[in-house]
C-alpha positions as CSV (number, residue, x, y, z in Angstrom):
1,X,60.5,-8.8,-21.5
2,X,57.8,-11.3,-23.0
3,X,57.7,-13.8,-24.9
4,X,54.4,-15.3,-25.9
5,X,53.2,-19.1,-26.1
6,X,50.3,-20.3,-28.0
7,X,47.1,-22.1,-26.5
8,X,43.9,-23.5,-28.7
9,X,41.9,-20.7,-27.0
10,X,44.2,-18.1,-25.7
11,X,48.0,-16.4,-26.2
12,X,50.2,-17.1,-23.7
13,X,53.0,-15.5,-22.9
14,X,56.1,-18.2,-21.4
15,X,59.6,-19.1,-21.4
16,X,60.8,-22.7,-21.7
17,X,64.1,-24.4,-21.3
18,X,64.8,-28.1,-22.4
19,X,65.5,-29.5,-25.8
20,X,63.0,-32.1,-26.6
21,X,65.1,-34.7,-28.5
22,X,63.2,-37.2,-28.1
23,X,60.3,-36.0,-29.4
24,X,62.0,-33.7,-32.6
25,X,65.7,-33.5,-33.4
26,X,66.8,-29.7,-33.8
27,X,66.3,-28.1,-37.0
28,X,69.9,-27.4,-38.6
29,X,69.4,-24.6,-41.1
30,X,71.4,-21.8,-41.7
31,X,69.2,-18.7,-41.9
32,X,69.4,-14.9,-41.2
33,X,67.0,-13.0,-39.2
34,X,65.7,-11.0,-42.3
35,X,65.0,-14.5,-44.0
36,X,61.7,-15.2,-41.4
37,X,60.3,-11.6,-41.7
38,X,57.4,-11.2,-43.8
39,X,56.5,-8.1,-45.3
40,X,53.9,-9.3,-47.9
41,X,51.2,-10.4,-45.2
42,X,51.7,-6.9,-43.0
43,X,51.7,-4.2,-46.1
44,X,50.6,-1.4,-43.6
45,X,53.4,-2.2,-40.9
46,X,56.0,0.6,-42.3
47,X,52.9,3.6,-41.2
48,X,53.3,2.4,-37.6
49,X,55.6,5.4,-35.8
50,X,58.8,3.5,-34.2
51,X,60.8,5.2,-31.3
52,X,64.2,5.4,-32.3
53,X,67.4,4.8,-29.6
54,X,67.0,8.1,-28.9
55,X,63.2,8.3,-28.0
56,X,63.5,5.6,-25.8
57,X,66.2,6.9,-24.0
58,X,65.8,11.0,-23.9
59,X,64.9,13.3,-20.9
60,X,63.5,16.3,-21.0
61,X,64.3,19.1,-19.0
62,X,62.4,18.6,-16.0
63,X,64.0,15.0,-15.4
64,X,67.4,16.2,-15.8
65,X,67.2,19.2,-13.3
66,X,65.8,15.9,-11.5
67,X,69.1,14.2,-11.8
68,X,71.0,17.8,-10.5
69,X,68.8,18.3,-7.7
70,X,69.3,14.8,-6.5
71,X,72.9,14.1,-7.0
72,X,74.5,17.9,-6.7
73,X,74.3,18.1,-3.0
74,X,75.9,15.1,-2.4
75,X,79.8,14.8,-2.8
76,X,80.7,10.8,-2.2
77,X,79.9,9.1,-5.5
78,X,78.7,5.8,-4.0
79,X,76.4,8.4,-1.7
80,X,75.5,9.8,-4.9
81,X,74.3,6.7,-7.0
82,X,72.1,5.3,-3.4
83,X,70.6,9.1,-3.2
84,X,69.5,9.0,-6.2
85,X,67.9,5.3,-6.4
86,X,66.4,6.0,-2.9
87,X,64.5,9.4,-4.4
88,X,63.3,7.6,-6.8
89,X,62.0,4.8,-4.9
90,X,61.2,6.8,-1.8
91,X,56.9,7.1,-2.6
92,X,57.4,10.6,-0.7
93,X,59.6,12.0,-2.9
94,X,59.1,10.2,-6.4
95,X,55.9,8.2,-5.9
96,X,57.3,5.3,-8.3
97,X,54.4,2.6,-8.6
98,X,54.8,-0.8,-10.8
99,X,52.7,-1.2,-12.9
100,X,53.5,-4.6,-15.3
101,X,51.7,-3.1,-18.3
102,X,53.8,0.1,-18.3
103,X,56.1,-0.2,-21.0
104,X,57.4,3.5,-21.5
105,X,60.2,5.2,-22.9
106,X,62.2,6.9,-19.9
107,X,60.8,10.3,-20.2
108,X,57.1,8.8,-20.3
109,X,58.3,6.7,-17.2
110,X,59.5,9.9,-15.7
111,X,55.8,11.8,-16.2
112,X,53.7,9.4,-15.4
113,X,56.1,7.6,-12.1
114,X,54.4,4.0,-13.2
115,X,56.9,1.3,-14.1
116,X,57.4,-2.2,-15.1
117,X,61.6,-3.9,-14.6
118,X,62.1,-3.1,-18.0
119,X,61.2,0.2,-18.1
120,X,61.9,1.2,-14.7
121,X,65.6,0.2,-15.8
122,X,65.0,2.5,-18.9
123,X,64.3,5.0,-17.0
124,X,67.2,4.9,-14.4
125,X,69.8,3.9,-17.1
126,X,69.0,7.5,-18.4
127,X,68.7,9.4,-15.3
128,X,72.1,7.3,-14.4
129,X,73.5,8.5,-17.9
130,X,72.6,12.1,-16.9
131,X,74.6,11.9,-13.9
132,X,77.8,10.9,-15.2
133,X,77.3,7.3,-13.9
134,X,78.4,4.1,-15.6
135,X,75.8,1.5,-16.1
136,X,75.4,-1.8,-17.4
137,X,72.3,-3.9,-17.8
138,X,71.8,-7.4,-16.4
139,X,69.1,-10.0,-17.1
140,X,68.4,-12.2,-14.3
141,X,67.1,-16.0,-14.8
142,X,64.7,-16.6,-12.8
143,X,61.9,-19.3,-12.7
144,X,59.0,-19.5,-15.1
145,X,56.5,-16.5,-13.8
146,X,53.2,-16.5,-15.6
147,X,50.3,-13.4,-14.7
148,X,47.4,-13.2,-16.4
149,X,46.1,-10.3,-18.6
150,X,43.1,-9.3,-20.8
151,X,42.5,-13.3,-21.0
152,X,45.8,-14.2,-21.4
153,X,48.9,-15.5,-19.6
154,X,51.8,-13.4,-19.7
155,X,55.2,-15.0,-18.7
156,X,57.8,-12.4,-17.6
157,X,61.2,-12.4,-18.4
158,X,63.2,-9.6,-15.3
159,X,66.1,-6.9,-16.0
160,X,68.2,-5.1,-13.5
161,X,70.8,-2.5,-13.7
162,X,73.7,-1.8,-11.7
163,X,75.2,1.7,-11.5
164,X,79.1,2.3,-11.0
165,X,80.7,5.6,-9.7
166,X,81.9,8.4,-12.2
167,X,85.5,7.4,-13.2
168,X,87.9,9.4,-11.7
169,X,91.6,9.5,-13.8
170,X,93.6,10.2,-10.9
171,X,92.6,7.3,-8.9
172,X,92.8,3.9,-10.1
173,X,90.5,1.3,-8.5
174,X,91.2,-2.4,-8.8
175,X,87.6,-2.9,-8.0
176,X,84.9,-0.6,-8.6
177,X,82.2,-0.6,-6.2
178,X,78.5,-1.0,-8.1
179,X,75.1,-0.6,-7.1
180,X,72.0,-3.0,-8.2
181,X,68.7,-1.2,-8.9
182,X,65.7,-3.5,-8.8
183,X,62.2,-3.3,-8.7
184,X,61.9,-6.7,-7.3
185,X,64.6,-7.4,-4.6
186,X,63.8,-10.6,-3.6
187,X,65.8,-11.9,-7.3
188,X,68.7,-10.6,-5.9
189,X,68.4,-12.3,-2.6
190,X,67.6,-15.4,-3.9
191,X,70.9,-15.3,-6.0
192,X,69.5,-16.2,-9.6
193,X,71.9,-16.0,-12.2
194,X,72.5,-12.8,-14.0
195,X,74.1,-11.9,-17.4
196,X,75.2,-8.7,-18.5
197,X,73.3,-8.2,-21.7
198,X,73.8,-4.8,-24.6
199,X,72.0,-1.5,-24.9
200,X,71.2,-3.3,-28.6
201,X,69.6,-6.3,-26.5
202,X,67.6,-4.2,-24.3
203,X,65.8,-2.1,-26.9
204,X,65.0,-4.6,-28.6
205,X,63.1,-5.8,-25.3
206,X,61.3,-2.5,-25.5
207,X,60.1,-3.6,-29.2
208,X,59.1,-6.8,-28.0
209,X,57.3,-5.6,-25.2
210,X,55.3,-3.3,-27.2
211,X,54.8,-5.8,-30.0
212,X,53.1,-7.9,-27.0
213,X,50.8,-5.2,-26.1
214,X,49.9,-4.6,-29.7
215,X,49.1,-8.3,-30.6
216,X,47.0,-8.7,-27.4
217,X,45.2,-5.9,-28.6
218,X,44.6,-7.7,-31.9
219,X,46.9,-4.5,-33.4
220,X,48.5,-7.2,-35.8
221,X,50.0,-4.8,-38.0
222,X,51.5,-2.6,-35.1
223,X,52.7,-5.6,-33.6
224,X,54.8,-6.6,-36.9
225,X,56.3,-3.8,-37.0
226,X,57.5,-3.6,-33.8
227,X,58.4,-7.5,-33.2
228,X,60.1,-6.8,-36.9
229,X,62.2,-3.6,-35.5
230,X,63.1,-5.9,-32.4
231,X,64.6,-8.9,-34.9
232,X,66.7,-6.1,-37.3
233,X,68.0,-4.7,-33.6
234,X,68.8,-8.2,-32.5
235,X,68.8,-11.0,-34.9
236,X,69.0,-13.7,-32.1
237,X,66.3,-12.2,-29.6
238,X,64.7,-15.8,-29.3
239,X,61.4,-14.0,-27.6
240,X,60.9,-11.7,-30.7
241,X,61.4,-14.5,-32.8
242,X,58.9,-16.8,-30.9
243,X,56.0,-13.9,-31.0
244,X,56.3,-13.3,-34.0
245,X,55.7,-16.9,-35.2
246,X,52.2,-16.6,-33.1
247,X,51.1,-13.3,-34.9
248,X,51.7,-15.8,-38.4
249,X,49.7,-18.2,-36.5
250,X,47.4,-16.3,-35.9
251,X,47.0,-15.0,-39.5
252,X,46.7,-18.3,-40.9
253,X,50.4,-17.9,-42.0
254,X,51.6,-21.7,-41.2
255,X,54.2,-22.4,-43.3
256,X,55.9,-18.7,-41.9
257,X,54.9,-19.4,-38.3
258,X,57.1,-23.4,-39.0
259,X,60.5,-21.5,-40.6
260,X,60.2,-18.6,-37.8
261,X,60.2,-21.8,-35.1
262,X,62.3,-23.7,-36.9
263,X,65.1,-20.6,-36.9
264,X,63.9,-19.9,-33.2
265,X,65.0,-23.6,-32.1
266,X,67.7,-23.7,-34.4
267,X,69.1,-20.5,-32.6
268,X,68.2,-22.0,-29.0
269,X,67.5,-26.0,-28.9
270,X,66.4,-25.2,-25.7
271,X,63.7,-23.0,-25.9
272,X,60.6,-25.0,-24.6
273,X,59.1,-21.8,-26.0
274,X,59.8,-22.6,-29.2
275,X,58.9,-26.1,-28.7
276,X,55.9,-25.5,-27.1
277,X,54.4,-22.7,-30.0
278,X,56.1,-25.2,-32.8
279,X,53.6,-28.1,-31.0
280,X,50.5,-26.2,-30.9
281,X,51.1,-25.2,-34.6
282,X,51.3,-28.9,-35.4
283,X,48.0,-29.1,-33.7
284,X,46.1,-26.5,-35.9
285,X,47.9,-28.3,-38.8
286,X,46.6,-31.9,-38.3
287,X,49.9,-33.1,-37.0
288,X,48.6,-33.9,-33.5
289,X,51.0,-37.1,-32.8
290,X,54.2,-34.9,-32.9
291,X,52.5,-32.3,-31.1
292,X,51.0,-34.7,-28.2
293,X,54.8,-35.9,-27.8
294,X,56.3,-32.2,-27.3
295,X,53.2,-31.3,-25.4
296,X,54.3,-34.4,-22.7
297,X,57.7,-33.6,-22.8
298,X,57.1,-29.8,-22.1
299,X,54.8,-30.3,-19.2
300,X,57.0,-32.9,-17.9
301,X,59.8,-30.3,-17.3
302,X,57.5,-27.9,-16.2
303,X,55.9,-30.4,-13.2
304,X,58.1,-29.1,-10.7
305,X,57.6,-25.2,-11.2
306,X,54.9,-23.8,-8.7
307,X,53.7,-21.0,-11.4
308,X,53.2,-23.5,-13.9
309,X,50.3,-25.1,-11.6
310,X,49.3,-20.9,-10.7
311,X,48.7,-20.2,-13.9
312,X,46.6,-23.3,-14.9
313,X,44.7,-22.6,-11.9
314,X,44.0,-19.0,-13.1
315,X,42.7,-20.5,-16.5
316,X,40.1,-22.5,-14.1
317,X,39.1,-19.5,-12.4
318,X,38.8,-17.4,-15.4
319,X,36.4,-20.6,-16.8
320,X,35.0,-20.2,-12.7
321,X,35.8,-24.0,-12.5
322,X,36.9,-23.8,-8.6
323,X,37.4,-26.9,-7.9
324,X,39.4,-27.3,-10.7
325,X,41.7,-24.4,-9.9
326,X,42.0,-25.2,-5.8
327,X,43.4,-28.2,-7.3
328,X,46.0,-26.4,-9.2
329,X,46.8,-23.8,-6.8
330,X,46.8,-26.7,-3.6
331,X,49.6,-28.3,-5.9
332,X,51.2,-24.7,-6.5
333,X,51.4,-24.1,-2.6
334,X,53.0,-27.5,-2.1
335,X,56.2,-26.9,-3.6
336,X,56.7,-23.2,-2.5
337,X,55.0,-21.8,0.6
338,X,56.9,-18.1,0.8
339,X,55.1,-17.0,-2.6
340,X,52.1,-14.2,-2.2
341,X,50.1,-14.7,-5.0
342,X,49.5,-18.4,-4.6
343,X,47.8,-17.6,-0.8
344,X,46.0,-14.8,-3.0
345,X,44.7,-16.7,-5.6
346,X,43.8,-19.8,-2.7
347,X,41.9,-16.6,-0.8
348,X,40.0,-15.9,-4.4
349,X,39.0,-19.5,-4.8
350,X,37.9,-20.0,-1.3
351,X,35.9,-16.4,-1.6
352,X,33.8,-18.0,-4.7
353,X,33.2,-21.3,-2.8
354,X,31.3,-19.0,0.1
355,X,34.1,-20.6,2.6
356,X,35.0,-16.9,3.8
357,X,37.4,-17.8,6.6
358,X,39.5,-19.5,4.9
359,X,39.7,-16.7,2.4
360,X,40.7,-15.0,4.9
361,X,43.5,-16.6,6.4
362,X,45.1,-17.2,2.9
363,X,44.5,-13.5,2.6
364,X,46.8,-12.8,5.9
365,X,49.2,-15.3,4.5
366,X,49.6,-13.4,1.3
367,X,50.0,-10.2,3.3
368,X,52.2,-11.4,5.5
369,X,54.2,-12.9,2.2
370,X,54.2,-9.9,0.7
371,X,57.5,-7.9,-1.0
372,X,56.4,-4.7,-0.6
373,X,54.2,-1.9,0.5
374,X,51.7,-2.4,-2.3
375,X,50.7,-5.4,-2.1
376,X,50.5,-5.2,1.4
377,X,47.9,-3.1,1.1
378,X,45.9,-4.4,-1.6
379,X,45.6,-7.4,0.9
380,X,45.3,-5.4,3.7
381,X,42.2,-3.6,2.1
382,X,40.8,-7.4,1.2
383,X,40.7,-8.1,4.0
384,X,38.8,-4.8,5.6
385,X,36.4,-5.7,3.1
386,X,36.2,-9.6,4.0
387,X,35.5,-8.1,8.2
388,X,33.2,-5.7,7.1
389,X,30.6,-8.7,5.7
């Protein structure tokens, strides 16, 4: 799920975590969701098509002879629920690919076998559903994780599902055995914290996510309509909330853009989000004081996060300042050596310096760092390219 931060040049997409006392005390105002909606500046919004519930979720015929296929021949329902993740995992069989822009309703997931977490646990919830399988949803915190897209960074939230046997009334278990579904493994090895979150929640991810596409498509009124379904599905999705205060912003609709983060923070005190968007906004206002003092305190609590120094290096490389971004991404590798992308983008830099050794060792570093068969192969075809100069 995304939520987007504001930069003087760009639209960022990030997730932030400490209250910034110090610099602001916490707006107390007692205000409903509908109250920072507005209609007036987006009269077009209500001809943008919306999938209902039921779009999002429905299967056509095809994907639910899938499901039978699958799941019939197999009589254990643990054996059932891994057959059935495995097929669709198994390249052989399903050919599944992620793919972080693919934000799909299940049956569009289905077709075109392309997924990002959230719609890849779209998808399965349904085929899950079809089987007779109980499932619940589970958002996992993990750090700050920024890519960059179209000119912009893009911080991802990450989603899970774990799948539980049929209930059976004649036996009564004390403790039902589940099964996790993830697209990326390693945040279930690495033990982040997970919440079970609603079917109401995760929808309105899905109308965030494609309110994100929208606005970085400059799409403003499809965006409002869709950050607006996600806030009427769940008043208190902070990340709806935050997004939509940057496509104000970016309409030259300040004093919205301040109530919407001022709701935002009053909802979550912690949201350097929030914080973050309500600084920059005080920086196209003329406030820049207040803003310099969040700005401090945001980056502050940020120093110790290896993606925050990626992602200012990628802003370097996209301005091709090198030495600027080696900087960045040197700091980025000292506090986490296991992470592919940072060898990657290190193998980039190096590449554009003309020091192509060194691009490629960072390139076998990142291969050999990698989480899966993918990316092993991007790298691996890097660096075919990098032997055959």
């Amino acid at each position: 799920m995304l939520s987007l931060k504001q930069t003087l040049k760009a639209i960022n997409l990030s997730l932030m975590m400490v209250a910034l006392a110090a610099c602001q005390s916490s707006p107390k105002i007692a205000l409903s969701a509908q109250d920072v909606l507005y209609d007036e500046g987006f009269r077009q919004f209500h001809q943008v098509p919306i999938e209902s519930e039921q779009d999002i979720f429905y299967l056509d015929d095809e994907a639910k002879a899938f499901v039978r296929d699958t799941t019939n021949t197999v009589g254990d329902p643990i054996s059932q629920m891994e057959t059935l993740v495995h097929t669709i995992f198994d390249r052989s069989k399903f050919n599944l690919l992620y793919d972080g822009t693919a934000n799909t309703v299940a049956n569009t997931t289905f077709k075109n076998r392309a997924a990002n977490c959230l719609s890849m646990s779209i998808m399965t919830y349904a085929l899950a559903q079809e089987a007779g399988f109980g499932v619940r949803f589970q958002e996992i915190d993990i750090p700050e994780y920024w890519t960059r897209r179209d000119g912009y960074s893009l911080l991802n939230g990450h989603i899970n599902l774990r799948m539980l046997p049929r209930p059976n009334p004649n036996v009564y278990n004390f403790q039902s055995k589940g099964y996790q579904v993830d697209f990326d493994p390693q945040s279930a090895r690495q033990h982040f914290p997970k919440r079970l979150v609603s079917l109401q929640t995760v929808i309105a991810m899905f109308y965030n996510n494609k309110g994100a596409d929208a606005l970085l498509q400059n799409q403003y009124e499809r965006a409002y309509a869709y950050f607006r379904q996600a806030i009427y599905t769940e008043p208190n999705f902070d990340s709806a909330l935050i997004n939509l205060g940057i496509l104000y912003r970016l309409k030259g609709y300040y004093a919205q853009a301040e109530h919407i983060y001022d709701y935002a923070l009053a909802l979550n005190p912690d949201s350097l989000t929030a914080w973050e968007n309500l600084a920059y906004l005080y920086t196209f206002t003329g406030r820049e004081r207040r803003a310099a003092e969040i700005f401090a305190k945001v980056e502050h609590d940020r120093s110790q996060n290896p993606y925050y120094f990626v992602n200012l290096g990628e802003v370097e490389i996209e301005k091709e300042n090198w030495q600027e971004a080696l900087t960045y991404y040197k700091k980025a590798l000292s506090f986490d050596r296991k992470k592919h992308e940072i060898y990657f983008g290190l193998a980039r830099i190096y590449f554009e310096l003309g020091e192509v050794e060194r691009s490629e060792h960072y390139l076998q570093l990142a291969k050999e760092n990698s989480k899966n068969s993918q990316d092993v192969a991007r790298y691996q075809g890097k660096l075919n390219f990098l032997s055959s100069l």
